[in-house]
VEXPAKE-941578 format. One record per residue (C-alpha): residue number from 1; x, y, z; chain. Coordinates in nm, 4 decimals, decimal comma, always signed. Layout:
% VEXPAKE-941578
[NUM [X Y Z] "A"];
...
% end
This chain:
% VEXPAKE-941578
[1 [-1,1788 +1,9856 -2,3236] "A"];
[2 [-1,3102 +1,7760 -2,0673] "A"];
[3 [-1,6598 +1,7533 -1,8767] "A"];
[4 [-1,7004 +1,6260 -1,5508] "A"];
[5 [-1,9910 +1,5908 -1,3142] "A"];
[6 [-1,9487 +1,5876 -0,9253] "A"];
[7 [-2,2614 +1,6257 -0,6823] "A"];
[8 [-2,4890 +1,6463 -0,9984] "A"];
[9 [-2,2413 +2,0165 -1,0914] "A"];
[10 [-2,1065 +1,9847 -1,4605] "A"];
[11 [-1,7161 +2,1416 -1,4390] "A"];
[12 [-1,5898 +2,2090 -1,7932] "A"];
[13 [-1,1895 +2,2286 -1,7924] "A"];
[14 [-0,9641 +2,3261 -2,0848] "A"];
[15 [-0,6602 +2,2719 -2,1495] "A"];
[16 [-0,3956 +2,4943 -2,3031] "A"];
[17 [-0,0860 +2,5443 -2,3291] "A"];
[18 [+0,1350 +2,8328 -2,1889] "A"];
[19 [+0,4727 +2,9022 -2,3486] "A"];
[20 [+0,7060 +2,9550 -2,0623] "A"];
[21 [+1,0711 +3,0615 -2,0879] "A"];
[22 [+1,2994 +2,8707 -1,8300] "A"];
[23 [+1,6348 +2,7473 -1,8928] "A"];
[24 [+1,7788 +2,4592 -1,6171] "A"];
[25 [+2,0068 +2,5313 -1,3611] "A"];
[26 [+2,2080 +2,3015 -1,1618] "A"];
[27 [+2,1984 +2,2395 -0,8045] "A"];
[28 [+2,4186 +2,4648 -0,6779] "A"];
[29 [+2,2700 +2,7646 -0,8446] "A"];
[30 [+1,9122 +2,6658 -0,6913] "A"];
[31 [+2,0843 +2,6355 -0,3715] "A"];
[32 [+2,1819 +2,9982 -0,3877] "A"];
[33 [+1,8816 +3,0991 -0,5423] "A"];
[34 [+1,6849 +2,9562 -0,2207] "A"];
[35 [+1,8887 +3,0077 +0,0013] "A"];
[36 [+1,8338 +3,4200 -0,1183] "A"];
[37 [+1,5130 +3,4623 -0,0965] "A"];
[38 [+1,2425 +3,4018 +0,1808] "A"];
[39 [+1,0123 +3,2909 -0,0217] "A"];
[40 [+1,0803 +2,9386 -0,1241] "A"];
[41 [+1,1432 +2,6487 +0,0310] "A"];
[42 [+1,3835 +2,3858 -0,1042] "A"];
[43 [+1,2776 +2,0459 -0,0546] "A"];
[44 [+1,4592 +1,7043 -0,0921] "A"];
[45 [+1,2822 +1,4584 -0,3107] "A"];
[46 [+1,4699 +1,1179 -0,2783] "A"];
[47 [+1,4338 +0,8250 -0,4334] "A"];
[48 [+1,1753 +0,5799 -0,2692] "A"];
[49 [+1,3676 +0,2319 -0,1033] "A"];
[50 [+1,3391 -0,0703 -0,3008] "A"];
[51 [+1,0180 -0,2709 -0,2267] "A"];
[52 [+1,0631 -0,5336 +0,0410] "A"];
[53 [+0,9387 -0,7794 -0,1157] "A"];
[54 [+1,1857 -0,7923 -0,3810] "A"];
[55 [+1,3908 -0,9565 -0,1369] "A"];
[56 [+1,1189 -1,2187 -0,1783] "A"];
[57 [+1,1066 -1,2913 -0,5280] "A"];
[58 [+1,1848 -1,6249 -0,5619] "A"];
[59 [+0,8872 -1,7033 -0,3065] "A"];
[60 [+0,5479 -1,8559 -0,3976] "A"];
[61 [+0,2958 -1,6119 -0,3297] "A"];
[62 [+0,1522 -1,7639 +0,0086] "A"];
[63 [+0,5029 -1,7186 +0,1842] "A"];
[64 [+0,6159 -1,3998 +0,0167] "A"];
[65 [+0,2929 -1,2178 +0,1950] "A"];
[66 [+0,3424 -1,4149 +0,5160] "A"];
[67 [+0,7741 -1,3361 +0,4723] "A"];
[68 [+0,7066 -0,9387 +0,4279] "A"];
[69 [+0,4175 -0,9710 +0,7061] "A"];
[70 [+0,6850 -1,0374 +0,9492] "A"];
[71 [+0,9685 -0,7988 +0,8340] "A"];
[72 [+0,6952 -0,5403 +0,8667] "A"];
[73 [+0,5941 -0,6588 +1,2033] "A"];
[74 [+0,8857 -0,6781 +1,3427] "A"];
[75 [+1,0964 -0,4459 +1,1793] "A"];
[76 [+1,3254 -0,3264 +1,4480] "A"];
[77 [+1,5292 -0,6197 +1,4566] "A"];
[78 [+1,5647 -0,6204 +1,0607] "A"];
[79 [+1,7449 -0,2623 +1,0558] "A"];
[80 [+2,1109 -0,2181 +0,9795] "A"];
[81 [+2,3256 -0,2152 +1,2984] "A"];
[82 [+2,4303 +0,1826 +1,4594] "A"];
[83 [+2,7592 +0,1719 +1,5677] "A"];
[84 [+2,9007 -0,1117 +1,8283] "A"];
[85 [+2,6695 -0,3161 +2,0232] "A"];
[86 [+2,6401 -0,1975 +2,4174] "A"];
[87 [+2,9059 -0,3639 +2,6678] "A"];
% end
């Protein structure tokens, strides 16, 4: 059980525990499952890029900031090349 207080209101909240029944499914089957009915949404969770600054970490601490500072700042020109370069 916990108590908490917001705006001088004491909220009391318990916790329990609901047996649910679910087996897994793969990713096709959720697909189709989605895909079925108008009522969900399927969403793509992917994993978050590495942290810049790991491309730092040999740095001291001064420079690192300053180094990711200017990759953020001028990102553009940091990005992986589209295609050729114009004529």
């Amino acid at each position: 059980m916990y108590q908490l207080t917001k705006d001088g209101i004491e909220y009391i909240v318990r916790a329990h525990k609901i047996k649910l029944n679910f087996s897994p499914i793969n990713a096709g089957q959720m697909k189709r499952i989605v895909n079925s009915s108008k009522q969900f949404l399927l969403m793509i969770v992917k994993a978050k890029d590495r942290d810049k600054s790991d491309a730092f970490h040999s740095c001291n601490p001064k420079q690192k900031v300053d180094l990711i500072k200017v990759v953020s700042d001028y990102d553009i020109m940091f990005k992986e090349p589209q295609g050729l370069p114009p004529k």
